[in-house]
Structure formats: C-alpha cells, structure tokens
N, C-alpha and C positions, 0 to 999 in steps of 0.2 A: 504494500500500500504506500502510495506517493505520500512523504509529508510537505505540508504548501508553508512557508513562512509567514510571519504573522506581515500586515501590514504595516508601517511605519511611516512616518512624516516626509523622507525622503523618496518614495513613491512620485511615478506622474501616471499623468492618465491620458490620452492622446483620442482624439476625437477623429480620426480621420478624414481622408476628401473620397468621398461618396457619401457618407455617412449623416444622416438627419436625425434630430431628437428635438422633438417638442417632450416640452415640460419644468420641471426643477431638477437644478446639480446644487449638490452640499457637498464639499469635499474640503478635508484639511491640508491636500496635497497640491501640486502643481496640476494645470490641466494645461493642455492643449488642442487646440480647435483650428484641423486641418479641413475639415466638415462644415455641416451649417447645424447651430444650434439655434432654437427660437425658443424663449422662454424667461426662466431666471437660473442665474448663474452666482453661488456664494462660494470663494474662496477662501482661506487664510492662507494660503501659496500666494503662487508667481501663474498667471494666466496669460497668456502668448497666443494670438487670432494668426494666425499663418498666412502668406502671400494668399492662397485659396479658399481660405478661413471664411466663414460670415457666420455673424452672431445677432440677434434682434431680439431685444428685451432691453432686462434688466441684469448689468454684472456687478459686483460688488468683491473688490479683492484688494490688498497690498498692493502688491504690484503690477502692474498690465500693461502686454506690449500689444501692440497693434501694427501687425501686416497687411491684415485683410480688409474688412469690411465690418463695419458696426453702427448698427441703429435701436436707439432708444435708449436710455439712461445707463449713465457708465459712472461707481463710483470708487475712485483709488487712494484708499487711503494715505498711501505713500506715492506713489511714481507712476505716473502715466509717460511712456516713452510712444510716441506717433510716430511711425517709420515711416521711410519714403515713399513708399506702395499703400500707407495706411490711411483707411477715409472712416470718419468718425458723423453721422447725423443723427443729434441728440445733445443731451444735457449731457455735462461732466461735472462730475465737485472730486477737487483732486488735493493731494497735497503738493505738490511739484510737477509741473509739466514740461514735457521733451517735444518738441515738433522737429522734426527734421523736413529740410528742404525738397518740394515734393510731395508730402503730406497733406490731405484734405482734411478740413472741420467745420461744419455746420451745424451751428448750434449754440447752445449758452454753455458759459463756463465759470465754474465759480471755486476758486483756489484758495487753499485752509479752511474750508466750511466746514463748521461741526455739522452734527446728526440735529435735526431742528429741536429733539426731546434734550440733549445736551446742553443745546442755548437756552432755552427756558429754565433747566435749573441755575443754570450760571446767572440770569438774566439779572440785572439788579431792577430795582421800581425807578421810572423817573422822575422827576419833581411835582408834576401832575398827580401819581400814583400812588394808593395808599399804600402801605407798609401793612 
C-alpha cells in the first residue's frame, strides 16, 4: 500500500490551460492558474494568473502576479506585480503595486486600504460625533 505525504504549506496547486472551474478555492498554499477560473479565489500563498491564465471574480491573497487576464475584484495584501502580458478590469486594494511596461489596468485602485470592518474599529468620532 502506497503511503501519500501529509500536505504542507510548501505545496502548489496549478490550474492548468484547458482546464475551467467555476466556484470557491480556499487554499493555504501557492496556486497557479494556467486555466480559466470564475468565481472566488482565497489564498495565504503567492497566486500567479499565467501568460494563458484568466480569472473572473473575486481573489484575495498576499501576493499576486498577473500574466494573464483578470476581471473583477482583486485584493493583495502585500504585492501586486502587473507583468507585461498582464490586463487587470476591476477594483484592486493592494498594498504595493508593480506595473511593468506593457501592462493593462482598468479600473479603481486603492493602495494601503484596510478591510472596511478594520477602519470602523480604528475609526475615531469626529467633532460633530458623539463619543
């Protein structure tokens, strides 16, 4: 009997080019999307849309490179790198953005944004505001 290793954080996951998947991805590892995913996409990795890549929804990761093709809401905690091949149409809230020359983006963009429930607790009252 084969024994299979346990999974671990170092893991990726590769989406292929043929390959379609509507719905939700939760993963704590690296993915990559050589394919077309439509849906929602949650990572704590590094998510990488590939030259033939397309994605449409919503992603949500640390880190995200973009080759291919993405529409509708994109959020990078850390780093969003836009490669030269890479078109973006939709909202981004990033922490640092990468545009390389060649790069499409259409859309809003809004850099260091907390999560809207994070600025309300921060939020102080204003002088109008009761306490």
């Amino acid at each position: 009997m084969a024994k299979y290793a346990s999974t671990d954080q170092n893991s990726h996951n590769i989406i292929a080019n043929g390959t379609t998947i509507k719905g939700d991805i939760i993963t704590n590892s690296d993915i990559r999307i050589d394919g077309k995913v439509e849906g929602t996409l949650k990572s704590s990795g590094h998510v990488i849309i590939g030259d033939d890549g397309f994605f449409s929804g919503t992603l949500t990761s640390k880190d995200i490179d973009v080759w291919g093709k993405m529409e509708g809401t994109l959020n990078a905690t850390d780093t969003l790198n836009l490669r030269h091949s890479g078109k973006i149409k939709g909202d981004i809230i990033i922490g640092t953005l990468i545009i390389e020359q060649g790069a499409e983006f259409n859309g809003t963009c809004r850099m260091g944004a907390e999560n809207p429930a994070q600025k309300q607790e921060g939020k102080q009252p204003s002088k109008n505001e009761k306490k």
